[in-house]
N, C-alpha and C positions, 0 to 999 in steps of 0.2 A: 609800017610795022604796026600790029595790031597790041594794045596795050590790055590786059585786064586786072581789074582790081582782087584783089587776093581776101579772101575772107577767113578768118581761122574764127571755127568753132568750138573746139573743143580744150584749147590753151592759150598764153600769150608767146607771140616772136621774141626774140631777142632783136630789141632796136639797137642796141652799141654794148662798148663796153669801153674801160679803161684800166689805168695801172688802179687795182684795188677795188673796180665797181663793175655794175653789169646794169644796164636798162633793158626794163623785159616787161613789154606791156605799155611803155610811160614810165613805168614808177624805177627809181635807182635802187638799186643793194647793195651794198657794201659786203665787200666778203664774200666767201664760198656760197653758192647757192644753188638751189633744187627747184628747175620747174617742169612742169608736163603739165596734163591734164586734171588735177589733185588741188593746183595752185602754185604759188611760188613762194617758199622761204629760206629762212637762212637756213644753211648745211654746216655741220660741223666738220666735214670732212670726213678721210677715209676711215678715221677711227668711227662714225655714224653709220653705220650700215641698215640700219632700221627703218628711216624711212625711204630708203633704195629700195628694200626689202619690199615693201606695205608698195611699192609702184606696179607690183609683177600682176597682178590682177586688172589693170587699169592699161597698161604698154605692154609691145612685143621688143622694142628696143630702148636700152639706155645708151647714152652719148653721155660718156664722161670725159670733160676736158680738164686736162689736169695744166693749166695753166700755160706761158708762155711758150713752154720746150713742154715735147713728147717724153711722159714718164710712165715706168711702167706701177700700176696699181698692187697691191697686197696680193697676193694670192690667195690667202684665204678668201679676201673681200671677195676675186672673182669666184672663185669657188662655190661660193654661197649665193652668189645675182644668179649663176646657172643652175643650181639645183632646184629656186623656183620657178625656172624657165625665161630668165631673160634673157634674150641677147646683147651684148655688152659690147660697146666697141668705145675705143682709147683714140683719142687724139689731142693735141695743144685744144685748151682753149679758144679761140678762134677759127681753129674749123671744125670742130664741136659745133660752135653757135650757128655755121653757115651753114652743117650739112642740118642740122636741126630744124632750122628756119626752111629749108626747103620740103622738108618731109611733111614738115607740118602743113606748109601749105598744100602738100597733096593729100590732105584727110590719115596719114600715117598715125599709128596708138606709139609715141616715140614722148619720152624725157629726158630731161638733160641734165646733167649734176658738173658742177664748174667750180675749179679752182680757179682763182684771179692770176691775171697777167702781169 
């Protein structure tokens, strides 16, 4: 088996997570958070749609993990990720981070916004 090393340029992976944290990069968060390309910080959640918003310039996808169990988001909130042309896709947190972590390592314009598990 040929092994290669994974290089991300243009964001951090999500290294773990736990009940209430997310490691992304190295460093832990506590709490909801927003990373892509941009950087990583806290999220206020679905009531924050602004800096989702302020991503659509920067990604062609967000990957919003809405925590342990699959929920369905605001509809306005989606509403308004697609009128700037995001593509938006919903899963648990956890396969949120995996499908994330993968894309990124294929050079993908993808961010990720995370409710904790």
């Amino acid at each position: 088996m040929r092994l290669n090393e994974i290089t991300y340029t243009n964001a951090q992976p999500v290294d773990g997570y736990g009940p209430g944290f997310f490691r992304i990069g190295g460093q832990v968060h506590k709490g909801a958070v927003l990373t892509g390309p941009t950087g990583t910080s806290i999220w206020a959640g679905f009531s924050e749609a602004d800096p989702l918003l302020a991503l659509s310039e920067h990604v062609d996808v967000l990957f919003i993990g809405t925590g342990k169990d699959l929920t369905h988001i605001p509809t306005d909130l989606r509403a308004r990720l697609e009128e700037v042309g995001l593509g938006v896709e919903i899963m648990n947190s956890p396969a949120a981070c995996r499908t994330y972590n993968v894309l990124l390592s294929e050079g993908r314009r993808v961010a990720l916004a995370l409710i904790p598990v």
